[in-house]
C-alpha positions in Angstrom: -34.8 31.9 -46.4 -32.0 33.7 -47.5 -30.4 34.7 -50.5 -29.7 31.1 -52.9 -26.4 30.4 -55.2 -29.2 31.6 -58.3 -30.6 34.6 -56.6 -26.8 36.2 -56.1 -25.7 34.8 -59.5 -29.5 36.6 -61.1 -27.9 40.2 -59.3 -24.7 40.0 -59.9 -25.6 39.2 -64.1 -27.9 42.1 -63.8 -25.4 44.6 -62.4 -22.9 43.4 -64.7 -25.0 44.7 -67.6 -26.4 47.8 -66.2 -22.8 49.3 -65.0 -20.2 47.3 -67.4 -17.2 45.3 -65.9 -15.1 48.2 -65.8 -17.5 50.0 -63.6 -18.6 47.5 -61.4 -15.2 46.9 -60.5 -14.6 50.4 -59.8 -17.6 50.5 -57.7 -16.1 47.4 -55.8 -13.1 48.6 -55.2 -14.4 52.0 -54.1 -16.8 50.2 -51.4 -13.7 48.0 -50.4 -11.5 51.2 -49.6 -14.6 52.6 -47.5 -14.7 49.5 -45.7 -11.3 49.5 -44.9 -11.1 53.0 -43.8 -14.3 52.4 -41.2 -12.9 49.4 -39.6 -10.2 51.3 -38.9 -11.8 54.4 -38.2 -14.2 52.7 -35.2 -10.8 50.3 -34.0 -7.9 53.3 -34.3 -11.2 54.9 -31.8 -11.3 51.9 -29.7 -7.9 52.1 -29.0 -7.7 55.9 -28.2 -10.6 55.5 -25.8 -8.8 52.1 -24.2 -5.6 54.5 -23.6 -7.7 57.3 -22.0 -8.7 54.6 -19.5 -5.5 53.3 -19.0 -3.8 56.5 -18.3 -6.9 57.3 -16.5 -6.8 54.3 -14.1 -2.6 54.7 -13.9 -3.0 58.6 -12.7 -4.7 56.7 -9.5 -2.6 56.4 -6.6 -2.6 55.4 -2.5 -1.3 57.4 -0.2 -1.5 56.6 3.2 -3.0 58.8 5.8 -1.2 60.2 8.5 1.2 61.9 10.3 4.2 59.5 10.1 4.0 60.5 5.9 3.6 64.3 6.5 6.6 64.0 9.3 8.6 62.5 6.7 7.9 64.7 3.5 8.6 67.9 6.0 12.1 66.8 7.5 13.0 65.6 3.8 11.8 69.3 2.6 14.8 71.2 1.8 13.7 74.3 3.8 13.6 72.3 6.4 17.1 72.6 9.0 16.2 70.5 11.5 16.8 67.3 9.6 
């Protein structure tokens, strides 16, 4: 039970003759441009928050654990003489 073909054509008649044609299309255009601007308001914030994950789950690296990689890193060191 929606709105019918005669229901929409009833408002739209009734809005034409309480704001004029120049208004109403001023008014449509108006709601079009703020539309607009919220789609891409909430995907432009979408995609910021998708970055912050990505470069979140990027910073994330494996290191191993133990002392053959500490070895290494210390003769590699350039204070180091013995290498």
């Amino acid at each position: 039970m929606g709105i019918g073909w005669r229901e929409l054509i009833i408002i739209l008649l009734i809005a034409l003759l309480v704001f004029g044609a120049k208004k109403l299309r001023n008014i449509g255009s108006d709601l079009g441009a703020a539309v607009r601007g919220f789609k891409k308001a909430v995907n432009d914030g979408d995609t910021d928050e998708t970055m912050k994950q990505i470069k979140h789950e990027e910073g994330d690296a494996d290191f191993e654990s133990g002392s053959d990689t500490k070895s290494n890193a210390d003769a590699k060191s350039p204070g180091n003489r013995n290498a």
